[in-house]
C-alpha beads as a LAMMPS data file, in Angstrom:
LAMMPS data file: protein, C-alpha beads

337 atoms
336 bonds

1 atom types
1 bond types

-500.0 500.0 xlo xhi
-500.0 500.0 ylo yhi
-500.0 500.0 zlo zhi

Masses

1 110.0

Atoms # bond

1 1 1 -99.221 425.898 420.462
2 1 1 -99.767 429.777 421.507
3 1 1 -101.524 430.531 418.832
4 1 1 -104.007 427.306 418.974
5 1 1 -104.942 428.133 422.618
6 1 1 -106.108 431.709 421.414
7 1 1 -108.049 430.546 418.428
8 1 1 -109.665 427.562 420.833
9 1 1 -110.071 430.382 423.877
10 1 1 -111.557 433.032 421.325
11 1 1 -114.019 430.170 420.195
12 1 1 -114.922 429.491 424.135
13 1 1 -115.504 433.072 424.618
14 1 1 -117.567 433.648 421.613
15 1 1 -120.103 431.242 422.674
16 1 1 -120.103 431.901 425.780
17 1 1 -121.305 435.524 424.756
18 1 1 -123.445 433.835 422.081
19 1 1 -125.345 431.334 424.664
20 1 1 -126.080 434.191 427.230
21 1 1 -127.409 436.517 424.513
22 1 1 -129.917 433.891 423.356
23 1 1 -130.417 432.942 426.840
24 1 1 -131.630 436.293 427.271
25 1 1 -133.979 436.169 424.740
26 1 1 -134.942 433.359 423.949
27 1 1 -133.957 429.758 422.318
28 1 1 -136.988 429.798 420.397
29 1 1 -135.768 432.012 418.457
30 1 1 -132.993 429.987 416.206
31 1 1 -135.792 428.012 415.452
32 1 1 -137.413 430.435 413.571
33 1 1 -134.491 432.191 412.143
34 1 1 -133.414 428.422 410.675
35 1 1 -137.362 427.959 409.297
36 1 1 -137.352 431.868 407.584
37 1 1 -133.759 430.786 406.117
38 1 1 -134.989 427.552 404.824
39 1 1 -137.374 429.683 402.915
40 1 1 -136.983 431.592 399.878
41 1 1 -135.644 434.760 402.319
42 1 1 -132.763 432.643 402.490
43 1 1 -132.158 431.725 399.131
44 1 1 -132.260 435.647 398.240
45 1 1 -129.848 435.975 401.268
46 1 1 -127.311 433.115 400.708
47 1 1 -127.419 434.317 396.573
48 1 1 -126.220 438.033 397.634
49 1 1 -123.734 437.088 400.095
50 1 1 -122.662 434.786 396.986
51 1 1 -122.291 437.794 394.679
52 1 1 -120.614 439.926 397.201
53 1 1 -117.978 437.480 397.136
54 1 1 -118.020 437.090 393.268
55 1 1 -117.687 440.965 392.947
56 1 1 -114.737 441.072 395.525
57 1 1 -113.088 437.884 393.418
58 1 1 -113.114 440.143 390.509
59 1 1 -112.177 443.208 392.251
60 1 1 -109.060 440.921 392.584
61 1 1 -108.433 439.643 389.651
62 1 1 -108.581 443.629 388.416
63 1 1 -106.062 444.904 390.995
64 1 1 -103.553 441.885 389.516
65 1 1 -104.237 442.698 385.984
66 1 1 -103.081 446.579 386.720
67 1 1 -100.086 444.782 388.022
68 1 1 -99.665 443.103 384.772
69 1 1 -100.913 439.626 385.975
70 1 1 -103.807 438.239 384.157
71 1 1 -105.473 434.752 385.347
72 1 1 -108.892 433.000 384.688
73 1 1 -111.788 434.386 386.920
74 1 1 -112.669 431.222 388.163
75 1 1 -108.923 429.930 389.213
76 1 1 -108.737 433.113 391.242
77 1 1 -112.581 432.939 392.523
78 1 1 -111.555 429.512 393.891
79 1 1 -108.783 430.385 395.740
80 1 1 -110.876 433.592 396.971
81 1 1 -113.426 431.962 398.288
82 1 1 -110.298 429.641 400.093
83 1 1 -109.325 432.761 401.626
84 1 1 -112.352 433.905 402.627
85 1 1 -113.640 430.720 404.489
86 1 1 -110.234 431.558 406.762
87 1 1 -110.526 434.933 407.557
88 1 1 -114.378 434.191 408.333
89 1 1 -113.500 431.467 410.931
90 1 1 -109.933 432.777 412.344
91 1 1 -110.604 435.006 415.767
92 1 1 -110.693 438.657 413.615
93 1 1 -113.527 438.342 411.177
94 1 1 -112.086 441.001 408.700
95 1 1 -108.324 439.860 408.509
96 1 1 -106.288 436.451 407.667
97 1 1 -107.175 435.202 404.717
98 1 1 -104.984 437.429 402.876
99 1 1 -102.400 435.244 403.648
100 1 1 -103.489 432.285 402.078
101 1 1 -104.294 434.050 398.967
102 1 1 -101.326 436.106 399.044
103 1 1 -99.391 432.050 399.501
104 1 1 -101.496 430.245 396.768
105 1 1 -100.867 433.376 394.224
106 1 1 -97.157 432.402 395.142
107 1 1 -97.401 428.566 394.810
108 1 1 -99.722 428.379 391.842
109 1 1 -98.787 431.022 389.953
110 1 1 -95.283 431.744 390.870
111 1 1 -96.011 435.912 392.059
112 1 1 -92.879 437.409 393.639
113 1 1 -93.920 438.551 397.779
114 1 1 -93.323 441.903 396.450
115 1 1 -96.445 442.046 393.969
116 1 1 -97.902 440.512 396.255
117 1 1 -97.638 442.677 399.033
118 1 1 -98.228 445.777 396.604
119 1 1 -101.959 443.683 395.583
120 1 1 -102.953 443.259 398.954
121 1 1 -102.036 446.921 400.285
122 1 1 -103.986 448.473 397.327
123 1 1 -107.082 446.328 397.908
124 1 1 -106.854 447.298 401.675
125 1 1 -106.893 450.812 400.832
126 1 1 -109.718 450.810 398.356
127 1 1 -112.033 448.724 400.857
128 1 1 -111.233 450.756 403.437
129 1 1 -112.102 454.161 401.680
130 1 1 -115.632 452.090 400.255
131 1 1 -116.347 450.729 404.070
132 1 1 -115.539 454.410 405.160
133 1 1 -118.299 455.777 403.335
134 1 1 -121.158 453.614 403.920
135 1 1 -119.619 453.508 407.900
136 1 1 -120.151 457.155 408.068
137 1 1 -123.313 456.779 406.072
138 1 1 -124.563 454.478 409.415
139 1 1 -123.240 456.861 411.907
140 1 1 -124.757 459.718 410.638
141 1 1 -128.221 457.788 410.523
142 1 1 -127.753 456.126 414.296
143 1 1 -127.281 460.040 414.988
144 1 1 -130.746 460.979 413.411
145 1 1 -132.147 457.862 414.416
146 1 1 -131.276 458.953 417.881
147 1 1 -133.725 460.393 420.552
148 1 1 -131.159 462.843 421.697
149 1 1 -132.422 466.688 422.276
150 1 1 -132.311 468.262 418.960
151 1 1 -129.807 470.725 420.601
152 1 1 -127.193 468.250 421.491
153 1 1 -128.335 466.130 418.004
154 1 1 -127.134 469.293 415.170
155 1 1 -123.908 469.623 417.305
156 1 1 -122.923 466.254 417.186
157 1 1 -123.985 465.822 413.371
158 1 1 -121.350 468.677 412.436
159 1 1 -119.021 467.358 414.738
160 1 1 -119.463 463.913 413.254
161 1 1 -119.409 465.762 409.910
162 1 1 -115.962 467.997 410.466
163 1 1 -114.250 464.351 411.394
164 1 1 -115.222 462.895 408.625
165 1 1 -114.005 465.251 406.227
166 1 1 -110.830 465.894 407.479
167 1 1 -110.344 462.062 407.673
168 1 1 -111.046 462.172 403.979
169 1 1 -108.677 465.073 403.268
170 1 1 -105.930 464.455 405.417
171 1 1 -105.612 460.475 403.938
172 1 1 -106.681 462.201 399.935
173 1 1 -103.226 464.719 400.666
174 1 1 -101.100 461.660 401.747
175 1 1 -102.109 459.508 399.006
176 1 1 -101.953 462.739 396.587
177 1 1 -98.349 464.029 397.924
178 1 1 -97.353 460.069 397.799
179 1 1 -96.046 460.218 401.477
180 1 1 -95.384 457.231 403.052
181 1 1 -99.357 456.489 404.087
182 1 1 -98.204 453.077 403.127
183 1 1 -95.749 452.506 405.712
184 1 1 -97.993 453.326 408.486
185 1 1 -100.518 449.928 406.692
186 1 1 -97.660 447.774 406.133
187 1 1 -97.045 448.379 410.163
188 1 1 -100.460 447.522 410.930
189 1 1 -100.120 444.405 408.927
190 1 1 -97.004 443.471 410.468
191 1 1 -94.019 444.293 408.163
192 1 1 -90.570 445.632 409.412
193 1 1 -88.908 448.989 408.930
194 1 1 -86.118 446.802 407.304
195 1 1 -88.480 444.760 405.211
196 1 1 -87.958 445.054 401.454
197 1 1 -91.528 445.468 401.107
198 1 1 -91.027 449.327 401.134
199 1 1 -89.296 449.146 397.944
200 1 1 -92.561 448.550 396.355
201 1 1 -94.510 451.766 397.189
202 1 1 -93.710 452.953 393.841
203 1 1 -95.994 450.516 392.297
204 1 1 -98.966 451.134 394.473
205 1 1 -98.860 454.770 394.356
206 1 1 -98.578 454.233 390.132
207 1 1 -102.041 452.600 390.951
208 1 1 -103.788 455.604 392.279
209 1 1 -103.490 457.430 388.897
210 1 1 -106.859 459.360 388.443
211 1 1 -106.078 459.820 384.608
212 1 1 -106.518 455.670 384.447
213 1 1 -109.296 454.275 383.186
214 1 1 -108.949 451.125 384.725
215 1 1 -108.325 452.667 388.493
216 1 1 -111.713 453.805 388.727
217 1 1 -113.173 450.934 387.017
218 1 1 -111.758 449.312 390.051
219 1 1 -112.516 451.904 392.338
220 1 1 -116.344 451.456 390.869
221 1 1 -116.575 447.606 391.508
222 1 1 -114.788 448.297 395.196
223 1 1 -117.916 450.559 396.154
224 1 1 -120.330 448.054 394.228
225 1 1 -119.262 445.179 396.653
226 1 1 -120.112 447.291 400.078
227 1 1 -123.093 448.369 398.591
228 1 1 -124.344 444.920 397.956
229 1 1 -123.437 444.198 401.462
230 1 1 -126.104 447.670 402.514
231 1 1 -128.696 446.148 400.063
232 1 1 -128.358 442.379 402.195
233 1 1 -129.025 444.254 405.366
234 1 1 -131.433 445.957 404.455
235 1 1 -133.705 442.909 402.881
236 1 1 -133.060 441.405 405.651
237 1 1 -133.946 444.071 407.793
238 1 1 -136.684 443.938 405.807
239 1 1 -138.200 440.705 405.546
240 1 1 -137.889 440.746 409.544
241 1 1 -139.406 444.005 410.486
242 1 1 -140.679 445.482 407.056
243 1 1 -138.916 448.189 407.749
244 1 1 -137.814 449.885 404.372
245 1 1 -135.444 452.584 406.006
246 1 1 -132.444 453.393 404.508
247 1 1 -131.064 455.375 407.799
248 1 1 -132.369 452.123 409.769
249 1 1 -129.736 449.456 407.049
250 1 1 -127.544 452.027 407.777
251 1 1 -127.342 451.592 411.604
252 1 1 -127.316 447.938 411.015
253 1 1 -124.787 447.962 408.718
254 1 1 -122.503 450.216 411.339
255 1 1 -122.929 447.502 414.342
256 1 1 -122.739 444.779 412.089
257 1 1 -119.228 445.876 411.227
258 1 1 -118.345 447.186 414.797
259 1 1 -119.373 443.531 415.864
260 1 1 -116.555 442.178 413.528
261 1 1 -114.172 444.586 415.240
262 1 1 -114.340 441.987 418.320
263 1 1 -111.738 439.507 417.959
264 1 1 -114.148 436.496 418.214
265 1 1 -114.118 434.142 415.005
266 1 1 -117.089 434.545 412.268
267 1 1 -118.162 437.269 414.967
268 1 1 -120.320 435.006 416.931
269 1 1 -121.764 436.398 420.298
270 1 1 -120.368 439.634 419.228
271 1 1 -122.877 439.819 415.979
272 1 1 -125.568 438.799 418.643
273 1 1 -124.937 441.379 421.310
274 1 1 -124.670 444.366 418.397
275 1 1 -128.170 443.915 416.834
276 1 1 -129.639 442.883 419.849
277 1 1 -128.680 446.399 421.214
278 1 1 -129.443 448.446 417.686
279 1 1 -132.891 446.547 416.926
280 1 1 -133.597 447.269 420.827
281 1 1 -132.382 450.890 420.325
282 1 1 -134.686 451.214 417.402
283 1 1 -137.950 449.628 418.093
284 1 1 -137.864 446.558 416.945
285 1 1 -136.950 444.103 419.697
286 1 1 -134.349 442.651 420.857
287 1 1 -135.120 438.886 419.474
288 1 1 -135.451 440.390 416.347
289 1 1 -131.672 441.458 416.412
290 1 1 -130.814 437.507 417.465
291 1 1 -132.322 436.513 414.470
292 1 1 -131.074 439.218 412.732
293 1 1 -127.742 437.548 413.488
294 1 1 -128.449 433.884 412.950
295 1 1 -129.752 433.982 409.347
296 1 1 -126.756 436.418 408.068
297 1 1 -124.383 433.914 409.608
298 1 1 -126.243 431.350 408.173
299 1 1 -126.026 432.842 405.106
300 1 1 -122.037 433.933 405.568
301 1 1 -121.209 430.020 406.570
302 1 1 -122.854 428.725 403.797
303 1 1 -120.472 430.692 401.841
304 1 1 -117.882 430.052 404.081
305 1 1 -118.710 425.551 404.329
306 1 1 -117.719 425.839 400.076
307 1 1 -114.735 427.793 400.918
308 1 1 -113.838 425.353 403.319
309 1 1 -113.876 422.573 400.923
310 1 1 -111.497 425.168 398.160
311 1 1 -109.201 425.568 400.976
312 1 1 -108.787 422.118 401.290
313 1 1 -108.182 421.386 397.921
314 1 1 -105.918 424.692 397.764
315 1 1 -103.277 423.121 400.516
316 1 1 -103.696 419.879 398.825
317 1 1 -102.089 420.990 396.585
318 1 1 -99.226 423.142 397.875
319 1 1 -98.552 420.148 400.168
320 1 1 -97.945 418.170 397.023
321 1 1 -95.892 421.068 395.303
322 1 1 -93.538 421.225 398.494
323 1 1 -93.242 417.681 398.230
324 1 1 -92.407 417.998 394.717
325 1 1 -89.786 420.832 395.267
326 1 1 -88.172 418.569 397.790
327 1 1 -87.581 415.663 395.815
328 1 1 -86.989 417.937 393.164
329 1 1 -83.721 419.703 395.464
330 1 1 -82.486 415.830 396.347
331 1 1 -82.410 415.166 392.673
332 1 1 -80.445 418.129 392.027
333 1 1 -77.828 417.846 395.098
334 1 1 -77.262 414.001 394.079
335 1 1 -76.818 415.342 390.224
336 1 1 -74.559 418.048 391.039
337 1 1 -72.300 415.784 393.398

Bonds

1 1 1 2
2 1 2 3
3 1 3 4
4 1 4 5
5 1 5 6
6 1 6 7
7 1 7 8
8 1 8 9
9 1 9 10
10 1 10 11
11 1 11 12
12 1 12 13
13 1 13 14
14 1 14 15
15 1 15 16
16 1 16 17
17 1 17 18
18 1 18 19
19 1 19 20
20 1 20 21
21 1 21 22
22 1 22 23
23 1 23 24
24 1 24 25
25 1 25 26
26 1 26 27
27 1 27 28
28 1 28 29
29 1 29 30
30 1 30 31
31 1 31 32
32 1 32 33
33 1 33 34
34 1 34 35
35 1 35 36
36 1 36 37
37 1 37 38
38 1 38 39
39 1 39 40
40 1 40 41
41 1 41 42
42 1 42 43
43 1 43 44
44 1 44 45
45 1 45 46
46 1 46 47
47 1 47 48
48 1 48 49
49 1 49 50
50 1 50 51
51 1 51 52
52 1 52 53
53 1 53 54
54 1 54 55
55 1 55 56
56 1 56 57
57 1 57 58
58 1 58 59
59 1 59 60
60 1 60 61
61 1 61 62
62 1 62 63
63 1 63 64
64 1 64 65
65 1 65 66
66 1 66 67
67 1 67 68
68 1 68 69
69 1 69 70
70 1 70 71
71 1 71 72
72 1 72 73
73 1 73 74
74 1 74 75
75 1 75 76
76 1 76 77
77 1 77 78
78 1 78 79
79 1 79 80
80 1 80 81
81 1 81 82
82 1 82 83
83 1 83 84
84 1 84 85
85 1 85 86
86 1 86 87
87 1 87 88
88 1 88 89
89 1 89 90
90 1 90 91
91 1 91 92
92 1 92 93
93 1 93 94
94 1 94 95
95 1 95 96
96 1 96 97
97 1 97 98
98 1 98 99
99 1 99 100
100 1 100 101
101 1 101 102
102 1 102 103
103 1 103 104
104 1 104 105
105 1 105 106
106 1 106 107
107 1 107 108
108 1 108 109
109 1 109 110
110 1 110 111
111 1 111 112
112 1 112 113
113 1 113 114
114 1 114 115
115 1 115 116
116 1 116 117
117 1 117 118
118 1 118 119
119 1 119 120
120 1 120 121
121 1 121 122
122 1 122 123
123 1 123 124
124 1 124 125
125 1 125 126
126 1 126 127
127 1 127 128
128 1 128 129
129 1 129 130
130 1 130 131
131 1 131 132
132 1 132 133
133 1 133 134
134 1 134 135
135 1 135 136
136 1 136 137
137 1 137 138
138 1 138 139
139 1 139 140
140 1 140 141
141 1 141 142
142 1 142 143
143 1 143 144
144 1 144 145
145 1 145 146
146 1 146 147
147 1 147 148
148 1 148 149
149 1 149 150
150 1 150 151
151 1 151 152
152 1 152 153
153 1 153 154
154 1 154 155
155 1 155 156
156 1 156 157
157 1 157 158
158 1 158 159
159 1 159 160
160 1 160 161
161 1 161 162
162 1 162 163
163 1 163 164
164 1 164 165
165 1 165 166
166 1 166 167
167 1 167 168
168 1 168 169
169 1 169 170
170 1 170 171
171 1 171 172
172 1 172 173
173 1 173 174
174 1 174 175
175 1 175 176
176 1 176 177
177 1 177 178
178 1 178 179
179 1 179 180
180 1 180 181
181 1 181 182
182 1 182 183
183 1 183 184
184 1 184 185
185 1 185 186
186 1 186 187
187 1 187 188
188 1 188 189
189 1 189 190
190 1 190 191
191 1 191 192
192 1 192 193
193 1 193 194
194 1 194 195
195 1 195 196
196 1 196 197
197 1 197 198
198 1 198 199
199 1 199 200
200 1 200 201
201 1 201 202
202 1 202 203
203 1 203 204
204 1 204 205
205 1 205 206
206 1 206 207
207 1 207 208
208 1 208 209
209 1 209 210
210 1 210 211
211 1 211 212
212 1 212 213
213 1 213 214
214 1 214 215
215 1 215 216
216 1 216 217
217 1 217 218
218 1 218 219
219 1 219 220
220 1 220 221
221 1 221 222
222 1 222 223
223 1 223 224
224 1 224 225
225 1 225 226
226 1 226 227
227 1 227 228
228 1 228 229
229 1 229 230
230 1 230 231
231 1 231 232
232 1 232 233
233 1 233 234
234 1 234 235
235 1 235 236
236 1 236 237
237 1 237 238
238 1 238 239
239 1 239 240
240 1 240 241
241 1 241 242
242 1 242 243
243 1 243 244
244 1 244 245
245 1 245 246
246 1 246 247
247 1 247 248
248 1 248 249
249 1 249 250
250 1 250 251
251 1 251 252
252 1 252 253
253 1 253 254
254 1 254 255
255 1 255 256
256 1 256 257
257 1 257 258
258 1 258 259
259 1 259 260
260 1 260 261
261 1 261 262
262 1 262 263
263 1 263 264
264 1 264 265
265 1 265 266
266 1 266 267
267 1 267 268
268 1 268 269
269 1 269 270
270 1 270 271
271 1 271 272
272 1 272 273
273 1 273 274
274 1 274 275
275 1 275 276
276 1 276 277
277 1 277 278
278 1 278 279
279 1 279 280
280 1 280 281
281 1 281 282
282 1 282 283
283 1 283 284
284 1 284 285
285 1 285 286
286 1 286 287
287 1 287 288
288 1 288 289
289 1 289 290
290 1 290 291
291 1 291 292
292 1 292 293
293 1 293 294
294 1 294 295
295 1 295 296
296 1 296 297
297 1 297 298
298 1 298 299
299 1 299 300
300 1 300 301
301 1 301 302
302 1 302 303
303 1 303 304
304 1 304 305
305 1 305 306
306 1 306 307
307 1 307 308
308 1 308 309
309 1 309 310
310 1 310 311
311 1 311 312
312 1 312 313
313 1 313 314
314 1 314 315
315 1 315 316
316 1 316 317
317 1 317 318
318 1 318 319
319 1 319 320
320 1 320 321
321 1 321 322
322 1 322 323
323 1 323 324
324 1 324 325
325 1 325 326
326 1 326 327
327 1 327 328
328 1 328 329
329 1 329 330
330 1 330 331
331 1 331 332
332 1 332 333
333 1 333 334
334 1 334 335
335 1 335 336
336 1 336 337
């Protein structure tokens, strides 16, 4: 019942954000961010956000078949896009639907928790090290983008700079040495000390083998999917502003993603405010950062309305299979007796 307040709270809360921003400036413009994604714009937009989703499917499906489990594309596409359509709409826009995938894997496919745990750590760690870089890409371009003295400017690009590289050598050495960089994920994604999950460390560190073909294969694909998501900004970015800046994606890309930080489901009000404050920052207008917002959404739930309907037929059918098992269990006690 805890848990139902937040998510109905975090839903009050992101509207309430959401209404004041387009308050602000203006209701006129959904209008025309619904008439420019009605058009072919939004058909380009809505077909990328489609293959980002594809490309992360398969990232998937690669990551299990390292693990020596190999299933049809489109069985695990389906219950992808089931996992996506949760983690879009639950309060944190970048976490949740892991779960469900990690579940259906289970339930369809019969995938002991500890390969799964092992699959979901390793795709963590390869999107995170693929976000990182196009992340740092946008901070480095809000830097130069910035109207800061060129004094205070060069110090904070080499400060910026200096961070980011020891970020990058300090997590290479851990992953390198095969220290325990794992425990400190399986923490954050809520597994005990005493959980036999940390028996399984040996088969994600086998995965970072630089001598394997089919790690940086993986690796490859991981960096194609965030770079698909850079190419949808900037079209978009484009086809508002025509603004053909890579440094300018860039900084949208960075507050796109810092929006998501905000626990507020599918990011709404939280998208808003962002690029209302970076197309401001940058010359574009404000408005221009609302609708910014309301045709990627648009774009994301459209995405996010099929994965609905895959969810639905995903716990379908584990309700069914409990059932099953159940009368399955009776059968057995009554035999055995």
């Amino acid at each position: 019942m805890k848990k139902i307040g937040t998510v109905v709270f975090s839903f009050l809360i992101a509207f309430f954000i959401f209404f004041v921003v387009v308050k602000w400036t203006g209701w006129q413009e959904i209008r025309n961010a619904f008439n420019i994604f009605l058009s072919y714009q939004g058909f380009v937009l809505v077909l990328l956000s489609l293959l980002i989703w594809i490309i992360g499917a398969f990232k998937w499906q690669l990551i299990l078949a390292s693990q020596n489990y190999h299933f049809p594309f489109l069985k695990l596409l389906e219950i992808y896009f089931a996992g996506f359509s949760f983690t879009y709409l639950t309060p944190v826009a970048l976490i949740g639907g892991e779960g469900v995938r990690a579940y259906a894997l289970k339930s369809k496919f019969s995938i002991p928790w500890g390969k799964n745990i092992s699959v979901l750590v390793i795709e963590k760690i390869l999107s995170f090290f693929a976000l990182l870089v196009f992340l740092l890409f946008g901070l480095f371009s809000f830097v130069l983008l910035s109207s800061l003295p060129l004094k205070y400017l060069e110090i904070l690009v080499v400060l910026i700079f200096l961070f980011s590289v020891l970020i990058f050598l300090f997590l290479f050495f851990k992953l390198y040495k095969k220290e325990r960089l794992i425990n400190l994920i399986l923490k954050v994604l809520g597994v005990k000390n005493n959980d036999s999950a940390y028996n399984f460390t040996h088969d994600i560190f086998s995965f970072f083998n630089p001598k394997d073909v089919l790690f940086w294969k993986i690796c490859l694909v991981s960096f194609l999917r965030y770079l698909v998501i850079f190419l949808r900004a900037g079209i978009l970015l484009f086809f508002l502003t025509q603004n053909k800046s890579f440094l300018v994606a860039g900084s949208v890309m960075l507050f796109i993603y810092l929006s998501y930080l905000v626990p507020l489901p599918a990011g709404i009000g939280s998208l808003e405010a962002a690029q209302t404050f970076i197309f401001g920052y940058l010359g574009f207008g404000a408005i221009q950062g609302v609708t910014f917002s309301i045709i990627l959404r648009s774009a994301e739930l459209f995405i996010a309305a099929f994965g609905i309907v895959c969810l639905f037929k995903l716990g379908t059918y584990i309700f069914f299979n409990v059932i099953k098992n159940i009368f399955k269990n009776e059968r057995q006690i009554k035999e055995n007796k």
